[in-house]
C-alpha positions as CSV (number, residue, x, y, z in Angstrom):
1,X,-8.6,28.4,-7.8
2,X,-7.9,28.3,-11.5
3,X,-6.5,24.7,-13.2
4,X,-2.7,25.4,-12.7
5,X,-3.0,26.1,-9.2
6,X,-5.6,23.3,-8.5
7,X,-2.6,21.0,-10.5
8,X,0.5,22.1,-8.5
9,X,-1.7,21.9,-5.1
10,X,-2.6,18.5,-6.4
11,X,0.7,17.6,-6.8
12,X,1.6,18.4,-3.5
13,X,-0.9,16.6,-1.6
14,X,0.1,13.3,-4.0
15,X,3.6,13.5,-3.2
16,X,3.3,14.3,0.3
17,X,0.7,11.3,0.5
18,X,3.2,8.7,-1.7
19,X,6.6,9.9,0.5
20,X,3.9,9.4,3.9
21,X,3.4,6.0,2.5
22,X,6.7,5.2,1.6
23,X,7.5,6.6,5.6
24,X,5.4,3.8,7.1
25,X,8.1,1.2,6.3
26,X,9.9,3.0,8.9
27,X,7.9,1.9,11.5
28,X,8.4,-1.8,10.8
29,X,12.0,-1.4,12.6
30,X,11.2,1.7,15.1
31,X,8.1,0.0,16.8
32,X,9.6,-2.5,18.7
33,X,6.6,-4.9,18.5
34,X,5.9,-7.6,16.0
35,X,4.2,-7.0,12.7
36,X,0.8,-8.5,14.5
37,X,0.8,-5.9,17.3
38,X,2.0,-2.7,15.4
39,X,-0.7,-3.0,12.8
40,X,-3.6,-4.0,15.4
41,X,-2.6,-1.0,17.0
42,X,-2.2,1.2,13.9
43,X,-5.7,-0.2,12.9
44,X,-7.2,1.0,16.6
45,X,-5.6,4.5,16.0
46,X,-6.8,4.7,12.2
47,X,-10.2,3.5,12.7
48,X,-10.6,6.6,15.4
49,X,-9.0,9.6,13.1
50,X,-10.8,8.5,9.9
51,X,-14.0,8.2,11.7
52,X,-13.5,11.8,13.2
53,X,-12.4,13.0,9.8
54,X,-15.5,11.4,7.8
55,X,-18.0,13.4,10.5
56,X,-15.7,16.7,10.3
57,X,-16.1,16.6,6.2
58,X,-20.2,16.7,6.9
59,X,-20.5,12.9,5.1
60,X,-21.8,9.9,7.2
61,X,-20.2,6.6,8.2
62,X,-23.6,4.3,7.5
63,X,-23.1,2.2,4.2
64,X,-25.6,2.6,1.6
65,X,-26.8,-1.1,1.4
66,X,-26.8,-3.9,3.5
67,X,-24.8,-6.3,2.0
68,X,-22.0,-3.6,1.9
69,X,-21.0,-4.4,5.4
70,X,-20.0,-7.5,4.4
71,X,-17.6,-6.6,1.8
72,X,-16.2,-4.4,4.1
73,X,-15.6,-7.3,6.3
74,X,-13.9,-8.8,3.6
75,X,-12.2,-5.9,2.6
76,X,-11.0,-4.9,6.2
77,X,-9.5,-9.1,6.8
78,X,-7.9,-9.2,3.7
79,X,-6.3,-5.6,4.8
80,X,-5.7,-6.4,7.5
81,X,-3.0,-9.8,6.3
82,X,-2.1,-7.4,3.8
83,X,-0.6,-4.9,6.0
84,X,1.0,-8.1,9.0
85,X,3.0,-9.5,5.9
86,X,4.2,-6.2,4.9
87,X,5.7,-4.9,7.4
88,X,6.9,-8.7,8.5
89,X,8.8,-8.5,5.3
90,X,10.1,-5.0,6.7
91,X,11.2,-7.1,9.6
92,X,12.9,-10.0,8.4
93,X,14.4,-8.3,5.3
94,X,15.4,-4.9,5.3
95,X,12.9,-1.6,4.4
96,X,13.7,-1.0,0.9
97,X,13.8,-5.2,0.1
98,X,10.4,-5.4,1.5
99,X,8.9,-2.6,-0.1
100,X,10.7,-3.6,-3.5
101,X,9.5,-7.0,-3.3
102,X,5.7,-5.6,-2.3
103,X,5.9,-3.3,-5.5
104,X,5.1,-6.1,-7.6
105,X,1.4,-5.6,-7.1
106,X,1.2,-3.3,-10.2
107,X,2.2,-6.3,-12.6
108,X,0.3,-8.7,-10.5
109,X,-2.9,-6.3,-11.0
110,X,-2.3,-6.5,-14.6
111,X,-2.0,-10.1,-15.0
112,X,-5.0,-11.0,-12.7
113,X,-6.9,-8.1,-13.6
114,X,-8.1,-10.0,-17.0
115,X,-9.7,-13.0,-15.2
116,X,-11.9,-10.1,-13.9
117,X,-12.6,-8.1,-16.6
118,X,-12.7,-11.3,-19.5
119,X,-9.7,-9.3,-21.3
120,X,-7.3,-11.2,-23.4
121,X,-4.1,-11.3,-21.9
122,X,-0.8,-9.7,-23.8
123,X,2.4,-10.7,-24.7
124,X,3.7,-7.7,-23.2
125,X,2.2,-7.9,-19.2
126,X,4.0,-11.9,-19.6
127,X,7.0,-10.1,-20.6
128,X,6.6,-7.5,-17.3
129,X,5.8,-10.4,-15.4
130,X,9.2,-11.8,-16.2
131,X,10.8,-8.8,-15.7
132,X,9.6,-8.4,-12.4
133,X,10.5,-12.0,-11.6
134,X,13.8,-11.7,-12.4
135,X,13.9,-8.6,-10.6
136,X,12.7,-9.7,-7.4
137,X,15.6,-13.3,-7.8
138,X,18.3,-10.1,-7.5
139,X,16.9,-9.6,-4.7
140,X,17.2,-13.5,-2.9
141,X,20.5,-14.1,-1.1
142,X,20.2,-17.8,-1.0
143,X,17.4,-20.2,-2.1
144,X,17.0,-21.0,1.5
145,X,13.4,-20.6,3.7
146,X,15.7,-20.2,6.4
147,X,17.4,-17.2,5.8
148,X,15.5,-14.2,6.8
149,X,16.1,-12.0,3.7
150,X,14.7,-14.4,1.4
151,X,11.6,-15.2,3.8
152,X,11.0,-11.5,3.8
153,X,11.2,-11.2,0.2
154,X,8.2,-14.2,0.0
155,X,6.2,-12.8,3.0
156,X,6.3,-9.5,0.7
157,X,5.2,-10.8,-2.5
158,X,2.6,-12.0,-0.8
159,X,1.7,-9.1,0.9
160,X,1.6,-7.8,-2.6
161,X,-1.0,-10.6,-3.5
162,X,-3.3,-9.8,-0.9
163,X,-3.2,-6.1,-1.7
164,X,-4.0,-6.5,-5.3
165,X,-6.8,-8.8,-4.4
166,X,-8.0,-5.7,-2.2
167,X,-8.0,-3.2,-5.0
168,X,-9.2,-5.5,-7.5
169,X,-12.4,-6.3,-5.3
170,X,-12.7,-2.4,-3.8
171,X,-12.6,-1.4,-7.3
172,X,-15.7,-3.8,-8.0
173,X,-17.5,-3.4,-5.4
174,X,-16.6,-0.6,-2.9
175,X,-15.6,2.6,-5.5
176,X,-18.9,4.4,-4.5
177,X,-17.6,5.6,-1.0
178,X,-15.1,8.2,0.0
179,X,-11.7,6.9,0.3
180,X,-11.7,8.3,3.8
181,X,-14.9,6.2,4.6
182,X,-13.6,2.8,2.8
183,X,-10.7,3.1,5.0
184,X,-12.5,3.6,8.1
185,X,-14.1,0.4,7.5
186,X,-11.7,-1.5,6.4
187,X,-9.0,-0.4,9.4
188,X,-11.6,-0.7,12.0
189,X,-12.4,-4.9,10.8
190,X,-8.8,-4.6,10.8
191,X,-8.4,-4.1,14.1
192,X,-11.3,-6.5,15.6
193,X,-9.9,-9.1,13.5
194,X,-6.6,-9.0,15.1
195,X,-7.1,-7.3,19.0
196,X,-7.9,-11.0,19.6
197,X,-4.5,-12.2,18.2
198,X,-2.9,-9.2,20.3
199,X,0.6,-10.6,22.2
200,X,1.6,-7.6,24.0
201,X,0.0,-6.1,26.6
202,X,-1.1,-2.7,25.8
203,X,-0.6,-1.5,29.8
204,X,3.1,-2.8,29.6
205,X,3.5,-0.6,26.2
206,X,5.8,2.4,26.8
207,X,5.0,6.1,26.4
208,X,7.6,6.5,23.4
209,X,6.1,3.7,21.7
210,X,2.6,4.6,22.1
211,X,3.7,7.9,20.4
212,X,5.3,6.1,17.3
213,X,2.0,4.0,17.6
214,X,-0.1,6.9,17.6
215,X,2.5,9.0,14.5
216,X,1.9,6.0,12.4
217,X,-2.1,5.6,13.1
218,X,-2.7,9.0,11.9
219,X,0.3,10.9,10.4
220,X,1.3,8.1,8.1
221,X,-2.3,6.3,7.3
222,X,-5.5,8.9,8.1
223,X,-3.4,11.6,7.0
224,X,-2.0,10.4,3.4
225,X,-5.2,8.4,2.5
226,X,-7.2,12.1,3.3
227,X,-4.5,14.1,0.9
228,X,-4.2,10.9,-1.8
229,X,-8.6,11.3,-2.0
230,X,-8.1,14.8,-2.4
231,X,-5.0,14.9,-5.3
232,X,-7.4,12.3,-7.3
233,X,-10.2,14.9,-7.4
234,X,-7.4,17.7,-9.0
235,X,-4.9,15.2,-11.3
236,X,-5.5,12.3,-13.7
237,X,-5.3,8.9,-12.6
238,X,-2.3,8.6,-15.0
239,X,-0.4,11.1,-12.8
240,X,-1.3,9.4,-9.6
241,X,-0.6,5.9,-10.7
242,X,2.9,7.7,-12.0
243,X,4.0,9.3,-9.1
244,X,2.6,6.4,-6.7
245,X,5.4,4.3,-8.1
246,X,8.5,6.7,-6.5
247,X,7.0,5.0,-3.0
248,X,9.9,2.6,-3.0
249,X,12.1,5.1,-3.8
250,X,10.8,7.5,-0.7
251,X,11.0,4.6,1.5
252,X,14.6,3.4,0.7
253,X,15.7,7.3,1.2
254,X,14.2,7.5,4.4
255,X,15.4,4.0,5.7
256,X,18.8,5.5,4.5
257,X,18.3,8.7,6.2
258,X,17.0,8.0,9.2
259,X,17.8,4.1,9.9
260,X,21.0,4.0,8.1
261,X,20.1,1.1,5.8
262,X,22.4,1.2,3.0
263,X,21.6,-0.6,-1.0
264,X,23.9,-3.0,-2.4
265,X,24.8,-3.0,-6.1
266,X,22.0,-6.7,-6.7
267,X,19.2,-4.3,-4.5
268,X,19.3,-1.8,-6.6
269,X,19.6,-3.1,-9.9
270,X,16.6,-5.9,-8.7
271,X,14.6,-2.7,-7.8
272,X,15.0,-1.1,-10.8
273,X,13.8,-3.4,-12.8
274,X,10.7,-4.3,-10.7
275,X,9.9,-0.5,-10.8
276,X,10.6,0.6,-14.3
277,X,8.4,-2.5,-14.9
278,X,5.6,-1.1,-12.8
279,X,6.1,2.3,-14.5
280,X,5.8,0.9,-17.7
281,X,2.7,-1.4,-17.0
282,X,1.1,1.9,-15.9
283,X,1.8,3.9,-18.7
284,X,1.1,0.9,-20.9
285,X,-2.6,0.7,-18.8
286,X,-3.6,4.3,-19.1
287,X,-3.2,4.5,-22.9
288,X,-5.4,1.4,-23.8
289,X,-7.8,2.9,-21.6
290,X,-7.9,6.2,-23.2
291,X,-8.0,4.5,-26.2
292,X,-10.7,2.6,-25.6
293,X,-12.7,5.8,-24.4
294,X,-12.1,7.8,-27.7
295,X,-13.6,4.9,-29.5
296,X,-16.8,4.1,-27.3
């Protein structure tokens, strides 16, 4: 397969991935379970189709060291939180506020990121931090805890919290497995962390939602995680990082489509800003990296 090809196939599997990821939002407001029960489930489902796919590819699912089961056990608890708030936000909130207000991880990355890496921080990422700030108050109907919207929107940037502290520690200390075998880990403590927490009774689950159970388990987490491994190996991370940020886009099309959730005029605007921020802090990201490659 020559380089264009390799590129546009690339392509493919990344989009496909991001609009899969953007699809699982759906499932927040089809699965009629709470947010603890549909990702315990989701977890159990996972767990089972990334371990078949890790033994498929010819790799094994042993960790290298010993102490790397327990950053996975980390990893997989603070996943596992990550994923409850998100699609609680879903739940109280609407699809495309949640996801909006979950898509300011890529700004909280950047400001954290430095008390990591002993970077100075700039006067442009507390700019974007602003931005996204203001962004998100667009979003709030009413300063109020009790209104479900504005909950949602807190229970999401949270969410977003706990899934930049996952990629800032997988980054450090879990980058040397397959992204198909960091997942399996990390979905299957998922799911023994929270089975015990379980409040439905799988028995008393029906058929129909065991199917949505089982289309989210593997169609819209094994599969995409599987394709967004593979588009790394073909595209820059630039290009990935670029066209992971249309996620809230694919989910607010497909929570228009197919659950009829419309955007008002704040939403939008709100959103906007909070992704054109995270574009922009991505961009911004890439070049001082490159530039600091060309000089070492």
């Amino acid at each position: 397969m020559n380089t264009s090809s390799s590129e546009r196939s690339g392509l493919i599997e990344l989009h496909l991935a991001v609009l899969l990821f953007g699809g699982t939002a759906l499932f927040s407001k089809l699965i009629p379970l709470s947010a603890l029960d549909i990702t315990a489930l989701r977890c159990c489902i996972a767990a089972l189709a990334l371990a078949l796919l890790v033994k498929v590819s010819g790799k094994h699912l042993r960790l290298n060291r010993g102490k790397d089961y327990g950053i996975a056990l980390g990893l997989g608890i603070i996943v596992s939180l990550h994923w409850v708030t998100y699609f609680a936000a879903m739940q109280l909130s609407s699809v495309a506020i949640g996801m909006i207000a979950f898509f300011t991880y890529p700004v909280m990355t950047v400001l954290v990121e430095p008390f990591f890496t002993g970077k100075r921080l700039e006067l442009a990422d507390i700019i974007s931090g602003i931005c996204v700030l203001l962004g998100v108050s667009l979003l709030i109907p009413e300063a109020n805890l009790g209104n479900d919207v504005t909950l949602g929107i807190i229970i999401g940037v949270l969410s977003a919290a706990l899934f930049t502290a996952r990629n800032l520690l997988h980054k450090r200390y879990f980058a040397s497995y397959s992204g198909a075998q960091a997942m399996y880990y990390q979905t299957g403590v998922s799911a023994l962390f929270l089975l015990p927490w379980l409040e439905v009774d799988p028995s008393a689950i029906q058929a129909n939602v065991w199917w949505l159970v089982i289309l989210l388990g593997i169609v819209f987490t094994a599969a995409p995680h599987a394709l967004f491994t593979s588009a790394l190996r073909q595209l820059s991370a630039k290009t990935v990082s670029l066209v992971s940020c249309l996620q809230p886009l694919y989910g607010a099309l497909l929570a228009l489509l197919i659950l009829g959730e419309g955007l008002a005029m704040k939403t939008l605007i709100g959103g906007a800003l909070v992704v054109f921020t995270a574009v922009y802090e991505t961009q911004k990201s890439h070049k001082a990296n490159r530039a600091q490659k060309a000089k070492s």
